[in-house]
C-alpha positions, 0 to 999 in steps of 0.5 A: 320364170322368177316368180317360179323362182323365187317359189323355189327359193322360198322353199328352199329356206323353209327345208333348211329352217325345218332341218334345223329345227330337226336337229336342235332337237335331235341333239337336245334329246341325245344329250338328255339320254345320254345324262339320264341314261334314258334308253327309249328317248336315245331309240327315238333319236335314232329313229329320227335320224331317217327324218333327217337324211330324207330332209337333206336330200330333198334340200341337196336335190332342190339345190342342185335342180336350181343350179342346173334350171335357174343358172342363178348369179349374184347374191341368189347363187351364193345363197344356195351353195349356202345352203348346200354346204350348211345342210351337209354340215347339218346332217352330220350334227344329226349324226352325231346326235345319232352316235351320242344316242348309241352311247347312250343305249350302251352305257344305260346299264353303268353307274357313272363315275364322274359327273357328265358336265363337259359333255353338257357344256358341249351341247349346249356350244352347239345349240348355240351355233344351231340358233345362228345358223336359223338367225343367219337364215331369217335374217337373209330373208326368211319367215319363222313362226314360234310360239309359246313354250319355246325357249323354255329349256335347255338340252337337259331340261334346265330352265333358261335364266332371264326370262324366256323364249331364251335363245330365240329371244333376240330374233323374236324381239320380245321378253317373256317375263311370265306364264299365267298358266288357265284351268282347263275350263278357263278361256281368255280373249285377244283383240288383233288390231283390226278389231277381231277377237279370237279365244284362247286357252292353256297358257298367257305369255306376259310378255314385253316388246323389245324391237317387235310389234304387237299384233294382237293384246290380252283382253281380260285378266291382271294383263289385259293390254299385253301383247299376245302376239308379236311380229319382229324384222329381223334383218331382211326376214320376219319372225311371228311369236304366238304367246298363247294357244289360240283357236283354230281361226285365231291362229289362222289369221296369224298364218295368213299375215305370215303367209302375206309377209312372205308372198307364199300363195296357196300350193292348189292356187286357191285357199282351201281346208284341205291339206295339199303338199305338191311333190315334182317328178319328170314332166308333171306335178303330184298334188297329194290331197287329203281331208283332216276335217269332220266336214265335207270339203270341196275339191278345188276347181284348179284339179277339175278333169286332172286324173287321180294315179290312186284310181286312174280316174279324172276327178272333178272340181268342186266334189265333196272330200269326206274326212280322210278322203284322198287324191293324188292329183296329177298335173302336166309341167307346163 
């Protein structure tokens, strides 16, 4: 029972860190149509908004379901009404992301008689409070993955002075002084600190450790010997910074030291290529299966005589997916 618990819980800091994220942008972005009278850019923001409302009451009904089921006490109880009370306030930071965009639409035809600095000064307050709101978040137990190119500008574009990933560099534990940025036929390589090299391209942070710990370093180039990916304890969470873009099995293998550090297990059970999202309803668990890949990939031998609600049929552990092959597997509550 705390094992599903605790699952839950889990989840339920990662919504909260997703929506977060959502709305950084979000008012990032409103605020930039409104300086640049940027009129598609608002539209995308309104669009957005939708995103936004889903998320929160995905988070409010998972809240309230953990409240009714778990009847939670203590330091578990006060973290969930937390929750419910930030994601409200959340929201309604989208919705003024939302108004700010509106405005913008409507003044994308005038000339601007006075410059808009007091209205940048505010946004940037509230990316602010945004940023200490995710700390909050990772330091009472939460896992965050961030990479290179974060940090990097501010809600108009502005580049953050002092190096970077700006704002998120106290809850990274790192500094990154520099980018090497590679042709793109240049390749470069890591080594983690069990031997294992993994490619990488695009871009090299140079970056240096302030409180992190270094889990893979450059191998070739003027900084080979830096670190390329850090890990950093921040309070009782973990936070992981990618510093290049890594191959498909380099950033895997940082996936699954992320996944290992917050005891999250695969949704199926069992490791698999395939992407599957788990969904509840009323007595039964929904699996929505689909291949990305260009291969075949088998179905996992957990689903193995579960019915598929597309076909109406039982499907079978271990047959072929083709790519963008789909099920939505059923699995009786137990």
């Amino acid at each position: 029972m705390r094992i599903r618990f605790d699952e839950q819980l889990k989840q339920l800091n990662k919504e909260m860190i997703n929506m977060g994220t959502m709305i950084e942008k979000s008012i990032g972005d409103a605020v930039k149509a409104l300086m640049k009278q940027d009129v598609e850019l608002a539209q995308k923001v309104m669009a957005g908004d939708e995103e936004i409302d889903r998320t929160e009451r995905k988070i409010e009904d998972l809240c309230l379901r953990l409240l009714l089921q778990q009847q939670p006490v203590a330091r578990d109880l006060r973290n969930i009404s937390a929750a419910l009370k930030m994601v409200t306030d959340m929201e309604r930071i989208g919705d003024h992301a939302t108004d700010i965009s509106e405005l913008a639409i409507v003044l994308s035809e005038k000339i601007y008689v006075k410059k808009l600095d007091h209205i940048e000064e505010m946004a940037r307050e509230t990316m602010v409070m945004l940023i200490q709101s995710l700390e909050a978040y990772v330091q009472a137990g939460g896992t965050l993955i961030t990479t290179y190119m974060s940090g990097i500008v501010g809600q108009s574009d502005n580049v953050h002075l002092g190096g970077y990933p700006g704002p998120l560099r106290k809850m990274a534990g790192v500094w990154v002084e520099e980018i090497d940025a590679l042709a793109p036929e240049q390749r470069n390589k890591i080594r983690f600190a069990d031997g294992t090299e993994e490619e990488c391209r695009l871009v090299c942070d140079l970056m240096h450790l302030e409180g992190a710990e270094e889990i893979a370093q450059y191998e070739n180039d003027f900084y080979a010997g830096m670190t390329a990916v850090a890990k950093n304890q921040f309070g009782k969470g973990t936070v992981y910074y990618v510093g290049t873009d890594l191959s498909e099995s380099g950033l895997a293998k940082v996936l699954a030291m992320a996944a290992d550090s917050a005891a999250s297990q695969p949704v199926s059970g069992e490791a698999t290529a395939l992407e599957i999202t788990k969904r509840q309803a009323d007595g039964e668990d929904l699996y929505f299966i689909i291949n990305f890949k260009d291969e075949e990939i088998p179905l996992p031998a957990v689903f193995d005589g579960k019915e598929d609600i597309l076909t109406g049929e039982k499907v079978q552990g271990g047959e072929m997916l083709k790519k963008y092959d789909l099920r939505i597997v059923s699995v009786p509550r137990v």
